[in-house]
N, C-alpha and C positions, 0 to 999 in steps of 0.2 A: 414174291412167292418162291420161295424154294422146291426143288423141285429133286427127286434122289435118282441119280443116273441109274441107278438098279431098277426102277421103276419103268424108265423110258426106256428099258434094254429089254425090259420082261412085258412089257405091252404086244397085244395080242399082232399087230401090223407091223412091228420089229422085223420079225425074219424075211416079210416080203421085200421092204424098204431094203434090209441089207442086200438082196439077192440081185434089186433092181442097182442098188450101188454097185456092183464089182461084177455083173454082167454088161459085156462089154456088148450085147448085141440089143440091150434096153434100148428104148426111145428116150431115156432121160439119160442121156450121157455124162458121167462124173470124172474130171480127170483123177481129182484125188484117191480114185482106187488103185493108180500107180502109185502113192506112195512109199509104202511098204517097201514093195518087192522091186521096185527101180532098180537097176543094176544089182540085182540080187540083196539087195537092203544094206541098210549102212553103218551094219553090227556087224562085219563079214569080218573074222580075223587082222584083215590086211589094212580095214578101211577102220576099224572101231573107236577108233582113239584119233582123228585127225577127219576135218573137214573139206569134203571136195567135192571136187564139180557135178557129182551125179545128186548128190546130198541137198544140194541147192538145186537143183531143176526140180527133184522131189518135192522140194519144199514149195516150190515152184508151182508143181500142180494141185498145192492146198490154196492157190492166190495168195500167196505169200511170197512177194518178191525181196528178196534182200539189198538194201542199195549196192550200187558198184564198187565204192570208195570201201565199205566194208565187206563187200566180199573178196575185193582183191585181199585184204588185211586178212582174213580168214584163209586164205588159198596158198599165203607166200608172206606172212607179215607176224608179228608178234603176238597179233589177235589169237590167231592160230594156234600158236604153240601154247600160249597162255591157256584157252580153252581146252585144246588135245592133252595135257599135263593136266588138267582136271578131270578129265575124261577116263583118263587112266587110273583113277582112283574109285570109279564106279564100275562094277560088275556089270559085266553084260550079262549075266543069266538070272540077275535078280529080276523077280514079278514083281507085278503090281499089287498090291493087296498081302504079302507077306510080311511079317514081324520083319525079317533082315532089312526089308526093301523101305521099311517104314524111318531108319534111320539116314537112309541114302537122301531122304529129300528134305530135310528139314533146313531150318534158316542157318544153319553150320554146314551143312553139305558140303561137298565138291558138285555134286549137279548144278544144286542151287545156285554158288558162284559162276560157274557157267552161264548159265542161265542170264542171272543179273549183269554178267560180263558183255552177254548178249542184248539184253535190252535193252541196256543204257548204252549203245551205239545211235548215231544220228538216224533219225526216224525207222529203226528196225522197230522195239518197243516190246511187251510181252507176248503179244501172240506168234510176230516171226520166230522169237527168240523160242518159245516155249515149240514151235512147229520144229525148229533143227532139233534141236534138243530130242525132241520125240522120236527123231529120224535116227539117232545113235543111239540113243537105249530105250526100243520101242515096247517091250514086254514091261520097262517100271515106269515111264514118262507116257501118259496120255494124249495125244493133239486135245489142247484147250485153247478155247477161243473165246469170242465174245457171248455167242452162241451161249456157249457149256458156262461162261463165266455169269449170265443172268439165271441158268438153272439152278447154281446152286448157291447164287443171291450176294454173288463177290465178296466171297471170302477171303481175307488177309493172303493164307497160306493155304490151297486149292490144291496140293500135292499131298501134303499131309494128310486133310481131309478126305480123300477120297483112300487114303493110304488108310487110315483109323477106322474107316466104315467099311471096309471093306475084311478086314481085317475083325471086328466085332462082331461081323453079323456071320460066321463062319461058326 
């Protein structure tokens, strides 16, 4: 059953759920409300285009641990630069759900390869890959996981898709 993220975001117990997510004094404690904002986010000028330590702890408190062998390759290795030089070809101020932003994700991308750079590393796979990803350009890359990926009934191309719907229904 597919299920339209616009739907579950507009449901009447959304704002409570988000409030209790990112109050930090809730009885249901989440760490992944630090993602974002971890060391001031990981779209900062300085940090946008290259992967590092704080980016991986963030990802970190989605339960997405990156293996070792591959995070050192990401931190000081060619993974890295390979990724960061793709990195550099995606706008940090593109949105999600915008015409511009709708060409940034598609199977020619620079994200996309990224992406796929990432998750064809030994056991990282899509959802780490798609969590860092998120974490460097968080305003056009969603966190999708297995979660989100039975909502909308695992679709091929889950970037786009939410890129063309979002975008249509405007």
């Amino acid at each position: 059953m597919a299920v339209d993220l616009l739907d579950v975001v507009r449901a009447d117990r959304a704002p409570s759920d988000l409030a209790a997510y990112f109050d930090e004094r809730s009885e249901r404690r989440f760490s992944g409300r630090r993602f974002d904002a971890f060391a001031d986010g990981g779209d900062l000028p300085a940090v946008r285009d290259v992967i590092t330590p704080e980016d991986l702890l963030a990802v970190q408190a989605l339960s997405a641990v990156i293996p070792a062998e591959t995070m050192f390759e990401l931190l000081d290795g060619d993974l890295g630069r390979r990724v960061g030089a793709l990195l550099t070809q995606v706008p940090v101020d593109l949105e999600l759900g915008t015409r511009d932003a709708r060409r940034q994700v598609g199977n020619q991308s620079a994200i996309f390869e990224a992406w796929c750079l990432l998750r064809d590393q030994p056991d990282v796979g899509f959802v780490r890959a798609g969590k860092l990803i998120a974490r460097k350009r968080p305003h056009l890359i969603p966190v999708y996981d297995r979660v989100i990926r039975c909502l909308y009934g695992r679709p091929q191309q889950v970037l786009s898709l939410i890129h063309l719907r979002d975008v249509y229904k405007r």
